[in-house]
PAZAPA-4460 file (N, C-alpha, C; in steps of 0.05 Angstrom, whole numbers, plus 32768, in hexadecimal, padded with zeros to 4 digits):
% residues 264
    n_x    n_y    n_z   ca_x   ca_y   ca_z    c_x    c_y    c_z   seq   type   mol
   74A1   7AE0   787F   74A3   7AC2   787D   7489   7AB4   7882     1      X     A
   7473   7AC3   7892   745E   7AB2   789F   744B   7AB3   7882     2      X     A
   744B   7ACC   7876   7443   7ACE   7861   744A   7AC7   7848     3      X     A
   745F   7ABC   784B   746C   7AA1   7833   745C   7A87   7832     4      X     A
   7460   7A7C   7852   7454   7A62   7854   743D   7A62   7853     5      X     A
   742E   7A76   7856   7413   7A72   784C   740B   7A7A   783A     6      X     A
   741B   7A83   7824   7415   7A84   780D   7418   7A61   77FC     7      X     A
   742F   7A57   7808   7433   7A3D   7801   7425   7A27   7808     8      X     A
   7415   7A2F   7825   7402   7A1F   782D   73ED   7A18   7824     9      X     A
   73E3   7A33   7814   73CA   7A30   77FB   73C5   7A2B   77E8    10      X     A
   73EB   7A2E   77D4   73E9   7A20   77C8   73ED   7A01   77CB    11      X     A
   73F1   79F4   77D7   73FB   79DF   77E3   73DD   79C9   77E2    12      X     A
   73CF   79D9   77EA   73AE   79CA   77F1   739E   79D6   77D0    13      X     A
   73A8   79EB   77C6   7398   79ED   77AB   73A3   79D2   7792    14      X     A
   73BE   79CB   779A   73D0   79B2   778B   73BE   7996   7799    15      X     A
   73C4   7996   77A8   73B3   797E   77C1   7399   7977   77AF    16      X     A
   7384   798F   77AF   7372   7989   77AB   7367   798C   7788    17      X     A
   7376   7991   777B   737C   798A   7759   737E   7970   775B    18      X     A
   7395   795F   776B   739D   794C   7768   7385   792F   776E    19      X     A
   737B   793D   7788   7361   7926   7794   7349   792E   777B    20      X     A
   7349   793D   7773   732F   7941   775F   7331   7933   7748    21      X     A
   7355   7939   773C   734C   7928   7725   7354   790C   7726    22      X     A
   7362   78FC   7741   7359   78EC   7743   733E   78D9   774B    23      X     A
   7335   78EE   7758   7311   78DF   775B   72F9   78E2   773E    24      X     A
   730F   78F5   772E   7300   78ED   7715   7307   78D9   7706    25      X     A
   7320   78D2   770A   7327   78B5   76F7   7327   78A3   7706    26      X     A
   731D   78A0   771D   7317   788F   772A   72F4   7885   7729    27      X     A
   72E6   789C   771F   72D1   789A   771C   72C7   788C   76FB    28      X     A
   72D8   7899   76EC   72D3   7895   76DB   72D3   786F   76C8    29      X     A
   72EE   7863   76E5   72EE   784F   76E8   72DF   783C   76F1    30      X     A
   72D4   784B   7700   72C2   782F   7719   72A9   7836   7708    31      X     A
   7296   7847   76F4   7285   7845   76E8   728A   7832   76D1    32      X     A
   729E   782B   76CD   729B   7811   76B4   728E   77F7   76C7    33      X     A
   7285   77E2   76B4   7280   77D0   76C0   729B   77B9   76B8    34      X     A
   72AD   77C3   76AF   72C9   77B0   76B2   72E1   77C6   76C8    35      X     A
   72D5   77CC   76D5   72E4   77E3   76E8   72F7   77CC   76F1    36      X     A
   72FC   77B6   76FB   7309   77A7   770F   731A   77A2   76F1    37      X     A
   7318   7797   76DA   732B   7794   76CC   7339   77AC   76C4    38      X     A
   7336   77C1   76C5   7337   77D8   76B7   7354   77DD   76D9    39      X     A
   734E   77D8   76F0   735E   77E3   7704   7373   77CC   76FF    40      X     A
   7372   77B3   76F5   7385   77A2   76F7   7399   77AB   76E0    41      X     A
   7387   77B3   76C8   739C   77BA   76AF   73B2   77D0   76B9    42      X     A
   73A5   77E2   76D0   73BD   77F9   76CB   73D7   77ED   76E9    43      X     A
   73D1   77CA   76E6   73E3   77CF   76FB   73EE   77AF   76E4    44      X     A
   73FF   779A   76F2   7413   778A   76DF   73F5   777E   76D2    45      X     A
   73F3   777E   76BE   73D6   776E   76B3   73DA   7755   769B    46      X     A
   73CE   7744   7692   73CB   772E   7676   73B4   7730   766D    47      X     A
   73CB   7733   7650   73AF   772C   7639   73B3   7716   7630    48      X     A
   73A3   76FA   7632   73A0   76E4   762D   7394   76E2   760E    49      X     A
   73A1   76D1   75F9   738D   76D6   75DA   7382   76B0   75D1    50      X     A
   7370   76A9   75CB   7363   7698   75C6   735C   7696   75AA    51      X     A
   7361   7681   75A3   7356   7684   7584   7367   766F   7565    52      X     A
   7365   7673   7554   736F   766E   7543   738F   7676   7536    53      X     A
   7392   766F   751F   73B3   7677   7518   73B0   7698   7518    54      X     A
   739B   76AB   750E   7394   76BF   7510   73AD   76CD   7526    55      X     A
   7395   76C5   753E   73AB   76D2   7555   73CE   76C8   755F    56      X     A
   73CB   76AD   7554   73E6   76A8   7553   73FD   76A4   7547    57      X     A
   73F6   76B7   752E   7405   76C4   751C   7414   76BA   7505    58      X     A
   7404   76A3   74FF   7410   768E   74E8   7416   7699   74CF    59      X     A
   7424   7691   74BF   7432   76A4   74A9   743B   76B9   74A8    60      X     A
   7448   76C2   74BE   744E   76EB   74C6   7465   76E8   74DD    61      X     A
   7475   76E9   74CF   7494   76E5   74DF   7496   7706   74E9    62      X     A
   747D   7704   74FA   747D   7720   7504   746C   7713   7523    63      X     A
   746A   772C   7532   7460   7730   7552   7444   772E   754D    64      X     A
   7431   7716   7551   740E   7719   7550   7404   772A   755B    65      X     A
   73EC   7725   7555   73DC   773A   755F   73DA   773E   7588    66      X     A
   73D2   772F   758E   73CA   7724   75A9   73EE   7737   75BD    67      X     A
   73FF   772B   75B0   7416   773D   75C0   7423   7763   75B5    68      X     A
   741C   776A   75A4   740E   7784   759B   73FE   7791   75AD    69      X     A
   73ED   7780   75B0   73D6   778D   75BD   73E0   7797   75D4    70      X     A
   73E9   777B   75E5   73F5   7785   75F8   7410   779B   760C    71      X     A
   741C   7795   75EE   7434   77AD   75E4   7420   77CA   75EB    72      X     A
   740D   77C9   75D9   73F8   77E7   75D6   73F1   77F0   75EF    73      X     A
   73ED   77DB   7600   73D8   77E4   761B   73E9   77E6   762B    74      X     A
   7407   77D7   7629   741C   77E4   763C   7422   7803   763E    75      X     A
   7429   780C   761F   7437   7821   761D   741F   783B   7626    76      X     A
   7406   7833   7625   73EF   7845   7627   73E6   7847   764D    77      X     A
   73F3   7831   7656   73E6   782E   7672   740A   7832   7681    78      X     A
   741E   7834   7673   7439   7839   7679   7435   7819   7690    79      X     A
   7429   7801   768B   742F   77FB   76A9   7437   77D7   7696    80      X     A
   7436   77C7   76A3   7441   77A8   7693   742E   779F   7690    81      X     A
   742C   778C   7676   7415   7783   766B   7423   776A   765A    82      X     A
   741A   7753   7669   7420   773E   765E   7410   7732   7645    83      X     A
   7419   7723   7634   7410   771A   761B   7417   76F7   7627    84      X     A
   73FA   76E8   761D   73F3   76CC   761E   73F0   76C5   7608    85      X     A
   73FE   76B1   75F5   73EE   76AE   75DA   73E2   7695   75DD    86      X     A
   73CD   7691   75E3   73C8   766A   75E4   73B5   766A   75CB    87      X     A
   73B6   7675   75BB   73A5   7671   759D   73BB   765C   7590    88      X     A
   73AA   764A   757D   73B5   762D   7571   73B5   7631   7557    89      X     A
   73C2   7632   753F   73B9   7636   7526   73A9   761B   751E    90      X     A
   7398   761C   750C   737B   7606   7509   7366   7601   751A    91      X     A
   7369   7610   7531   7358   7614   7546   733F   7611   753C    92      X     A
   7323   7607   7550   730E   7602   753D   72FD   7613   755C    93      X     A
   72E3   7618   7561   72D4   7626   7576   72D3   7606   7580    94      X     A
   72D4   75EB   757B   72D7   75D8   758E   72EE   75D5   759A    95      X     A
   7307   75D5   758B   7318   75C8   7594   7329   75EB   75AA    96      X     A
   7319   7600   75AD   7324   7611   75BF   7310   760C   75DA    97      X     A
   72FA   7600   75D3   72E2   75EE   75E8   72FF   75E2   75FD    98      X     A
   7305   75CE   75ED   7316   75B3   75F3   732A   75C4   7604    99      X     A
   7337   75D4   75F7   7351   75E6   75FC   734A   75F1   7616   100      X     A
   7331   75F4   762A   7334   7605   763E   7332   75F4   764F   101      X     A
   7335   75DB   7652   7338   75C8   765F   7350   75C0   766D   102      X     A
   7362   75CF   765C   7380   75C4   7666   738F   75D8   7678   103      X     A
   7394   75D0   7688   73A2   75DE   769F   73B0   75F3   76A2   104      X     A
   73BE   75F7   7686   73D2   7610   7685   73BD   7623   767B   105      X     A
   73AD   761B   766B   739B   7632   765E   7387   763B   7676   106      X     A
   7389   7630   7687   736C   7629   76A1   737D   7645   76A7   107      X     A
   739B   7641   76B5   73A8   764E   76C5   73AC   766E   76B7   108      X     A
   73A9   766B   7698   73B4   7687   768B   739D   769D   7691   109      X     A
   737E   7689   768B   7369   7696   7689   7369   76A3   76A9   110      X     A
   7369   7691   76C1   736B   769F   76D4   737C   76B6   76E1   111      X     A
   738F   76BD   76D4   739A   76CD   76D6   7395   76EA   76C7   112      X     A
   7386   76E5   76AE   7382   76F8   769D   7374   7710   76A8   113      X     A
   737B   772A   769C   736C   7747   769D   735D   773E   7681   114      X     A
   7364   7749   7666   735D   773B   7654   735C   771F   764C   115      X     A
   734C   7719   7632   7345   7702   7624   7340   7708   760A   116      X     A
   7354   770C   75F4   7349   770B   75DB   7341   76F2   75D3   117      X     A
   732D   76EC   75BD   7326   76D3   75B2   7318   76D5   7596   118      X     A
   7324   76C6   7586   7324   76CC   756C   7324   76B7   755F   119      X     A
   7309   76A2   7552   7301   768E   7550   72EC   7689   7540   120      X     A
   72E2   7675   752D   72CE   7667   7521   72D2   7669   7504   121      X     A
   72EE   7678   74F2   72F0   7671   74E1   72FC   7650   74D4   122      X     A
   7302   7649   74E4   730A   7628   74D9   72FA   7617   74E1   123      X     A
   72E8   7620   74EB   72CD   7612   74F2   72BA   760D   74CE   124      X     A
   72BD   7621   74BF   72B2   7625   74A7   72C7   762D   7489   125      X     A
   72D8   7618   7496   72F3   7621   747E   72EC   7613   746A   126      X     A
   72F6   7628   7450   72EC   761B   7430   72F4   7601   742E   127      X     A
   72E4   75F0   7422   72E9   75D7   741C   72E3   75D1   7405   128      X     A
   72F0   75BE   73EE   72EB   75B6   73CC   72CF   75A6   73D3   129      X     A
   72C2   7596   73ED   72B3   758B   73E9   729A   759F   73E8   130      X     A
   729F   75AF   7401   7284   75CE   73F8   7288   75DD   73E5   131      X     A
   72A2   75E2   73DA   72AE   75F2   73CD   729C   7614   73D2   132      X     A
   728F   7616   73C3   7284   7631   73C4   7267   7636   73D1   133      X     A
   7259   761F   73D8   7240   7618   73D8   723D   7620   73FA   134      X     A
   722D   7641   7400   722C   7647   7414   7213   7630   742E   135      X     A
   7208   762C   741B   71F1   7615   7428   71FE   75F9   7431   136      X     A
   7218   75F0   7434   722C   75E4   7430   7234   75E2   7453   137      X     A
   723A   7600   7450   724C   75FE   7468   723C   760B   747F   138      X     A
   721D   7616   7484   720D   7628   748E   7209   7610   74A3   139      X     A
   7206   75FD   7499   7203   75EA   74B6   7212   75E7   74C7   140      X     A
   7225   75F6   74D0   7244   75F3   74DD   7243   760D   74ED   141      X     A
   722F   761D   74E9   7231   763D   74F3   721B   7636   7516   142      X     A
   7208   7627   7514   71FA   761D   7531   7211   7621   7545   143      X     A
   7223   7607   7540   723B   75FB   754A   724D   761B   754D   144      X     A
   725A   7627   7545   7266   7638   7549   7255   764E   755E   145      X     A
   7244   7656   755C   722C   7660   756E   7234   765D   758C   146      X     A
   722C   7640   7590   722F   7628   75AA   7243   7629   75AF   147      X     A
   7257   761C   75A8   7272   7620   75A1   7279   7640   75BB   148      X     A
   7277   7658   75A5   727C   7669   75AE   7276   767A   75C8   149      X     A
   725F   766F   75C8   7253   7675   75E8   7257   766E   75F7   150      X     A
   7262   7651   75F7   7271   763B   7617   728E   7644   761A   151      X     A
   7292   7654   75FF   72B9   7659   7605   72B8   7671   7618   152      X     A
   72A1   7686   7610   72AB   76A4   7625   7298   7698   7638   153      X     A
   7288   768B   7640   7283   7682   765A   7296   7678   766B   154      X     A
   72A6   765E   7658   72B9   7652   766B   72CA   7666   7674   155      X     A
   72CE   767B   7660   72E9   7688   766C   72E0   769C   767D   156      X     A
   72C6   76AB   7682   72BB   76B8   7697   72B9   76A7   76B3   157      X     A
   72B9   7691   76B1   72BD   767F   76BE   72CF   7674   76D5   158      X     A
   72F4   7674   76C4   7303   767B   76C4   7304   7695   76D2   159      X     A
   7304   76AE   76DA   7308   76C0   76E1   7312   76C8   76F7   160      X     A
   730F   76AF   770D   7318   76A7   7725   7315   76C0   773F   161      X     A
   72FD   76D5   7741   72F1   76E6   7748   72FC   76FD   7749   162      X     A
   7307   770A   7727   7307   771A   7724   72F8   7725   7704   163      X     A
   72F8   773A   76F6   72E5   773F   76E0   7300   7742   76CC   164      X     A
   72F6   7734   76B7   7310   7736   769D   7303   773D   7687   165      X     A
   730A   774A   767A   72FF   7753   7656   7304   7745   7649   166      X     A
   72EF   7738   7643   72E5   7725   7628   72EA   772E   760E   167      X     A
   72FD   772C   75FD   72FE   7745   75DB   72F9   7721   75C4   168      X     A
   72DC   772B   75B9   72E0   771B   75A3   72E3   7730   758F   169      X     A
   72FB   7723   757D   7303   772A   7561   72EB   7718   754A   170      X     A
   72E6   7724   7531   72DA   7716   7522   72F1   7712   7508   171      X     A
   72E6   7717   74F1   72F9   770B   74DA   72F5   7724   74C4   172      X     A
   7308   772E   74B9   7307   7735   7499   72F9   7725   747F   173      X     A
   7302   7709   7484   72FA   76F5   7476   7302   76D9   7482   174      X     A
   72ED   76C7   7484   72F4   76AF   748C   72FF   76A0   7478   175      X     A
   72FD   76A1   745D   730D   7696   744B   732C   76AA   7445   176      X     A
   7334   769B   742A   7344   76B5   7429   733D   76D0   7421   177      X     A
   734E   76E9   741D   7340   7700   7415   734C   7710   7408   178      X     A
   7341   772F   7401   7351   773D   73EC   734B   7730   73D7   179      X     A
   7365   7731   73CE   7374   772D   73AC   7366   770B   73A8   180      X     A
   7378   7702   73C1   737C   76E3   73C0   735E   76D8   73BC   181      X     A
   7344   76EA   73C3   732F   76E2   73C6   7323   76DF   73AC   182      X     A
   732C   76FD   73A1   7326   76F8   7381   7324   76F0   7371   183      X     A
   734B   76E7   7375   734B   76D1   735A   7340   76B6   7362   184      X     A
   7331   76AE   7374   732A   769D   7374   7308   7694   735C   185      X     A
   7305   76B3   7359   72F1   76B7   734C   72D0   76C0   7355   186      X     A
   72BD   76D3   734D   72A8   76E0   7355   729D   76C7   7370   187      X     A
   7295   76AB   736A   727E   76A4   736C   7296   7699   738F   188      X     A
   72A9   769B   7394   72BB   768D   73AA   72B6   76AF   73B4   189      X     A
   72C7   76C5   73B5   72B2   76E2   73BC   72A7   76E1   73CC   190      X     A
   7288   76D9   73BE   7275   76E4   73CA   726A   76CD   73DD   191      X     A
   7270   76B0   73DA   727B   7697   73EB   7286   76A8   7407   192      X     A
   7297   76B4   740A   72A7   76B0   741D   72A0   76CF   7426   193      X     A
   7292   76E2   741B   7281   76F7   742F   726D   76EF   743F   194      X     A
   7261   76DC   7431   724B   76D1   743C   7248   76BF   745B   195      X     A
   7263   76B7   7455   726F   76A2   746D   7275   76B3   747D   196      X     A
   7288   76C7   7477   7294   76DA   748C   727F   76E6   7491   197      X     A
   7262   76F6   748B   724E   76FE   749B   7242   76EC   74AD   198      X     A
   7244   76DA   74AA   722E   76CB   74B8   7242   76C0   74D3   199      X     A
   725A   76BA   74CF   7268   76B2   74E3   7279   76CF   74F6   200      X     A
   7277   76DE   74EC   7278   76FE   74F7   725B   7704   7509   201      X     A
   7249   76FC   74FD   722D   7706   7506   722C   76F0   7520   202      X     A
   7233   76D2   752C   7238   76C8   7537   724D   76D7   7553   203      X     A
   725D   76E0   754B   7273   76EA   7559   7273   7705   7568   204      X     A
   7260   7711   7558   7253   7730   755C   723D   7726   7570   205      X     A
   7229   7715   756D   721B   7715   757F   7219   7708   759C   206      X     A
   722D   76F6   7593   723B   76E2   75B2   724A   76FC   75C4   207      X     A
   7251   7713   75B4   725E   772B   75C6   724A   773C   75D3   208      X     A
   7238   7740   75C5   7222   774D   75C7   7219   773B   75E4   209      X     A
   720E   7724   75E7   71FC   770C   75F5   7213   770D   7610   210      X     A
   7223   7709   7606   7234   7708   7623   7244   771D   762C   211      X     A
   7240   7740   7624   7249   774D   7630   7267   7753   762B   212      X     A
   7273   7743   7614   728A   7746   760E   7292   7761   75F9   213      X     A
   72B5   776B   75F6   72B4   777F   75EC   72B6   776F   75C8   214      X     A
   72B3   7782   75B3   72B8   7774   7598   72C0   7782   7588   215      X     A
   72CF   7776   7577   72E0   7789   7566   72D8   777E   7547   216      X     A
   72D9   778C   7534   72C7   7789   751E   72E7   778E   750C   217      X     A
   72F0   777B   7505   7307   7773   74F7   72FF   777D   74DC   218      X     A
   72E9   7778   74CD   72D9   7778   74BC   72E2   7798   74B3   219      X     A
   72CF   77A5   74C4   72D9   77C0   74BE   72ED   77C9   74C1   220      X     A
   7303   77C7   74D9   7320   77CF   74D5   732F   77C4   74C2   221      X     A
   7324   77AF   74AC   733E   77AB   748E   7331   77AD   747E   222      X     A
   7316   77B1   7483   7309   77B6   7460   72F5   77D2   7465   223      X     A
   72F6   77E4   747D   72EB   77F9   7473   72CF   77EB   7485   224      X     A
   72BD   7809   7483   72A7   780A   7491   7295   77F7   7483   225      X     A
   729C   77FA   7465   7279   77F7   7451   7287   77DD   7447   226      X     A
   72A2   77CF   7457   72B1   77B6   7451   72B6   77B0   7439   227      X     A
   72BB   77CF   7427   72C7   77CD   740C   72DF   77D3   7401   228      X     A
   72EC   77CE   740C   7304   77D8   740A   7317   77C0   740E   229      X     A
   7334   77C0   73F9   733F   77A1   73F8   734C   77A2   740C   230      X     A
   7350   7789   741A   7361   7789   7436   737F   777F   742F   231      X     A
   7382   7778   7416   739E   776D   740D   73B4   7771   741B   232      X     A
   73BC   778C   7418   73D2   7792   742A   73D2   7789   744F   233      X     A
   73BD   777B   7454   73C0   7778   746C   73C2   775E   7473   234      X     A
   73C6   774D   745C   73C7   772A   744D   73E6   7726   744E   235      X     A
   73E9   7717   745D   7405   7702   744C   73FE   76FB   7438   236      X     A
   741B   76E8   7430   741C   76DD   7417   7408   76BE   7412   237      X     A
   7408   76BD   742B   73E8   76A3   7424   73C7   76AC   741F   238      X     A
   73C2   76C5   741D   73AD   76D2   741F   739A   76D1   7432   239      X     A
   73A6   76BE   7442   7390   76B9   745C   7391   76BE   7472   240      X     A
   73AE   76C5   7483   73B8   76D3   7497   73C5   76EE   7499   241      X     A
   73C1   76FA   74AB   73D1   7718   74A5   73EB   7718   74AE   242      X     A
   73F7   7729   749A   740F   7730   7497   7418   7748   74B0   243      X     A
   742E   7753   74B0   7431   7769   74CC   741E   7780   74CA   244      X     A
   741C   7792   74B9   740F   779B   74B9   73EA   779D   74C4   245      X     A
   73EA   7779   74BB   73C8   7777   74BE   73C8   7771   74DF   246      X     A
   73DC   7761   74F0   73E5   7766   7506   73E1   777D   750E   247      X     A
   73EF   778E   7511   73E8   77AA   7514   73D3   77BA   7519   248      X     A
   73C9   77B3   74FB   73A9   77BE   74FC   73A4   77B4   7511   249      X     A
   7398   7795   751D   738A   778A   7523   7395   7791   7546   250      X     A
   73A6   7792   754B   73AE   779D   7562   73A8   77BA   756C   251      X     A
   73AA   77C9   755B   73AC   77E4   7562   7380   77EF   7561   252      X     A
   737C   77D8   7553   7358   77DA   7556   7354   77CF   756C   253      X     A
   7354   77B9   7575   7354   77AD   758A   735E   77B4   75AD   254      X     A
   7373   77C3   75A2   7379   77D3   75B5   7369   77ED   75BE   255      X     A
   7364   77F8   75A9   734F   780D   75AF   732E   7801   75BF   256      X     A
   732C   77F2   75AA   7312   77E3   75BE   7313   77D3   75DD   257      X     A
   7328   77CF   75EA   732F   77CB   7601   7331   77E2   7611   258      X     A
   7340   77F3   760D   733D   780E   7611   7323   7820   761D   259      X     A
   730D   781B   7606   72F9   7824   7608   72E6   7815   7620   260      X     A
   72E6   77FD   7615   72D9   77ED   762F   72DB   77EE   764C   261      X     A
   72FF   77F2   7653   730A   77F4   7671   7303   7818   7676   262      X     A
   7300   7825   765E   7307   7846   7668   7327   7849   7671   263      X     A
   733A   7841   7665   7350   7847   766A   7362   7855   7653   264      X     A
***
């Protein structure tokens, strides 16, 4: 018998100490991020707050947006609750989400947040018959979006109420419409509205870059790496919002890049 329990005794402390090891490895592996404090909040009840345009709040798509997907994703991956915020406005402009963090409920969402998606500055530079195609037209509007974009993830770092939350800017496939719909609009509207979407992408990429935020390159998750490839199927029937599918996409990329950022 004496030689039972101490056979059980050793295994007992060889279990013990599997158990403390690989927890001080994922414990380590955590506190070396520099979003470690958001990263400990996600695996316990956490929010993902989404900011932005009709984009994130899912206009034309009698389907689940992106922003609560996401948070669907990071539940089932972290097994733990993960609330979804949608305060994105369809027509949203990078001023009028300025305006928007002013108001009390949004004050209160942001302070509560683990995440922050924000997904913004295409209706800042939406096609118009008066520019119609004429990229020199609308290039004066891109400063503003810049500025714009820099006071929004400040305010909402701001907001944070002394804890660390992940910043995710999304960029665009196309700020006009795209695919098919982009086509028939004809060559010279095209290459109009690549032009726009680089430059207001390259805005959004680098405000992530400047402030430390994570970024997701929409760009390449619907049109491919070398962004040649048609994104149609990921279009509703207006050509300008996504359908469930493009949802999807846009969630399940997004989600991965949160992921990566927290180490979870």
């Amino acid at each position: 018998m004496s030689g039972a329990r101490s056979r059980w005794v050793v295994v007992g402390l060889v279990a013990l100490t599997c158990l403390v090891a690989g927890f001080s490895a994922s414990a380590r592996a955590i506190s070396s991020s520099s979003n470690a404090s958001a990263a400990r909040r996600l695996l316990q009840t956490s929010s993902v707050v989404a900011l932005g345009d009709s984009v994130p709040r899912g206009t034309n798509c009698a389907c689940t947006p992106y922003p609560n997907l996401t948070a669907n994703g990071l539940a089932s991956h972290t097994g733990r609750i993960v609330k979804a915020t949608n305060d994105s406005v369809a027509g949203a402009t990078t001023s009028s989400v300025r305006r928007q963090l002013n108001r009390r409920e949004v004050i209160a969402d942001l302070r509560a947040a683990d995440v922050v998606e924000i997904e913004i500055g295409a209706n800042d530079v939406a096609y118009s018959r008066s520019c119609g195609t004429r990229v020199a037209c609308y290039a004066p509007r891109i400063p503003r979006v810049r500025t714009n974009l820099a006071r929004i993830v400040a305010r909402v770092k701001s907001l944070a109420a002394g804890h660390r939350e992940l910043i995710v800017l999304l960029d665009y496939w196309s700020v006009w419409l795209g695919g098919q719909f982009a086509t028939a609009k004809g060559h010279a509207y095209v290459v109009a509205a690549e032009e726009m979407t680089d430059r207001v992408n390259a805005v959004i990429r680098e405000t992530a870059r400047a402030s430390r935020s994570a970024y997701v390159d929409l760009r390449a998750a619907c049109k491919g790496p070398s962004y040649s490839y048609d994104e149609t199927h990921y279009l509703s029937d207006d050509g300008d919002h996504p359908n469930k599918a493009g949802h999807k996409k846009i969630a399940t990329t997004t989600q991965t890049v949160i992921e990566k950022a927290l180490h979870i």
